[in-house]
Every structure is written in C-alpha cells, then in structure tokens.
C-alpha positions in Angstrom: -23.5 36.6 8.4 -20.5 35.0 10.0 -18.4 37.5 12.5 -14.5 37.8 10.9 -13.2 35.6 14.2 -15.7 32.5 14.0 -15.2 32.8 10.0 -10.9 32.7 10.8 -11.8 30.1 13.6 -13.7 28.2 10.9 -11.1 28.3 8.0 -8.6 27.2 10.1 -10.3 23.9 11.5 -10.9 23.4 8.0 -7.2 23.4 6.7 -6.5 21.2 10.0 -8.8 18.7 9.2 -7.6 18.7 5.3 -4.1 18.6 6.0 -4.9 15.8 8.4 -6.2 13.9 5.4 -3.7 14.4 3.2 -0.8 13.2 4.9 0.1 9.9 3.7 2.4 7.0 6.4 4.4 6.1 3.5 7.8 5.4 3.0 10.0 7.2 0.6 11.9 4.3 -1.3 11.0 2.5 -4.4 13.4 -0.7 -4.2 11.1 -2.6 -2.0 13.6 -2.5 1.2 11.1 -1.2 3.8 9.4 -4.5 3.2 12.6 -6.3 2.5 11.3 -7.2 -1.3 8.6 -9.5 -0.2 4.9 -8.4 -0.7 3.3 -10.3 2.3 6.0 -9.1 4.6 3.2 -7.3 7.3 5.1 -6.5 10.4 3.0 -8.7 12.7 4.6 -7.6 16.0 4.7 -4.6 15.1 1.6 -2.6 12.8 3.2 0.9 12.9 6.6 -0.2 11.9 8.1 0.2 7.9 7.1 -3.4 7.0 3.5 -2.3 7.5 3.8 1.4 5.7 2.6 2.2 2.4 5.5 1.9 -0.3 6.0 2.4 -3.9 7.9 -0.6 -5.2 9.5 -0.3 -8.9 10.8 -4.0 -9.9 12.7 -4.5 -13.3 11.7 -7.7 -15.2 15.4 -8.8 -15.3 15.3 -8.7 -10.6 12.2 -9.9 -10.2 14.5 -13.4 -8.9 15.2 -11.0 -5.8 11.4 -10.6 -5.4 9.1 -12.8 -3.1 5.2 -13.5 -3.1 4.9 -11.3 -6.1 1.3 -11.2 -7.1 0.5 -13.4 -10.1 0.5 -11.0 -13.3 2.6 -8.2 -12.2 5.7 -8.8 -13.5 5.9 -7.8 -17.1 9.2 -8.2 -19.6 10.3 -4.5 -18.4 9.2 -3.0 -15.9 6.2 -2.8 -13.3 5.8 0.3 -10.9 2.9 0.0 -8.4 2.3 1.0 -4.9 1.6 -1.3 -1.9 -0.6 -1.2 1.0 -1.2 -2.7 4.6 -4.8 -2.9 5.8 -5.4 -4.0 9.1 -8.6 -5.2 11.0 -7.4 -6.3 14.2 -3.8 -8.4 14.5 -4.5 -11.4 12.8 -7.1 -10.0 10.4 -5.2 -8.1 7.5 -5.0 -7.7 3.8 -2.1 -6.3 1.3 -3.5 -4.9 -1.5 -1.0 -3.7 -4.3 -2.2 -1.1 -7.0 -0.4 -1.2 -10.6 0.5 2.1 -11.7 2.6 1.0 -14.8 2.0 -1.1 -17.1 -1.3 -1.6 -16.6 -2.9 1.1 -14.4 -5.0 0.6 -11.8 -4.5 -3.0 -11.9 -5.1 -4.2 -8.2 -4.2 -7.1 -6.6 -5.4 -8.9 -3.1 -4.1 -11.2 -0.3 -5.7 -11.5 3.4 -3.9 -13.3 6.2 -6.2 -14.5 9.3 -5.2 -16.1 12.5 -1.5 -17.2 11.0 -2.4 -18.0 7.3 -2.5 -16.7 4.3 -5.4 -17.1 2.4 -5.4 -20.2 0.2 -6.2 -18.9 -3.3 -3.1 -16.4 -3.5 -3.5 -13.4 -5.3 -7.3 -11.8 -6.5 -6.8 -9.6 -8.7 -9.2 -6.6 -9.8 -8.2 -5.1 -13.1 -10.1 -1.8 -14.9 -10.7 -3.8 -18.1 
C-alpha cells in the first residue's frame, strides 16, 4: 500500500505529464493569416514561428481565389473547414498534412518538401471511405 505522500507525489507527476500532452502549439485564427492563406507556407527559417503552427483554416467556396496550393478536392461549392499541420524531420525534410473536418470528415491530405522541393505528385490524399 502506497504511503499518502508518494501516492500525492504520484498523482501529481501524473497530471504534469497529462497536461503536458494536451497542450496543443496552435494558433487561434481560422482565416488562414498565420500562414498567410497558402498551405505549403512552412516557415523554413524559422520552425517555431506561426507559419509552421497548427491552424484551423475555414475557406468559403466563393474566396477560395485568395487561397494558394489548396490541396486538390478540398474546396467544395460552400464551405470547407479543416485543420492544418507542420511535421518536421529535420530542415529540409517536412510534410503538411491537412485534415478535413467539414464536408467530408476526416478527409486528409499530404505534401512533403525535401532539400528545396516539393514533392512532384502534389497532393495524396487519404479519405475514410
């Protein structure tokens, strides 16, 4: 049986660690500024700065002219709402990867960049049906 202190001591490294995991390096718009509209915007100098954070991105059908690189099947005749993310290897090894949310969930869609290029296929896309 585990003494009240060590049980406390415990508990508490426990909430640490879960907080830890929790807390998400995202921006908090939705208009596609913090990666100034374009999807394979990855802040190359710079890996912690906004270009590079996680976003939510909400484009209307009737903007998506003020849009760039927007992965092939995303735009819809309303509305798409997805989120979209910055994995990096090392600097010249990284891949955004943007998950549909609406309208068709879980939709995900690929690009990798290597040593100053983007990969030549565009777009993979991953969908849950």
């Amino acid at each position: 049986m585990l003494c009240n202190s060590l049980r406390s001591r415990l508990i508490d490294e426990l909430l640490q660690k879960n907080s830890a995991l929790t807390k998400v390096n995202a921006v908090d718009s939705k208009d596609g500024s913090s990666f100034n509209r374009d999807f394979q915007t990855i802040g190359l100098s710079d890996p912690d700065s906004e270009l590079s954070k996680t976003a939510f991105f909400l484009i209307n059908a009737s903007e998506q002219d003020q849009w760039s690189h927007i992965p092939t099947g995303l735009i819809t005749t309303s509305v798409s709402v997805g989120i979209r993310e910055v994995f990096r290897y090392s600097g010249t090894v990284i891949m955004v990867k943007v998950t549909e949310i609406h309208p068709k969930p879980g939709t995900q869609y690929f690009r990798t960049y290597n040593s100053g290029e983007w990969n030549e296929d565009g777009w993979k896309v991953v969908s849950p049906d």
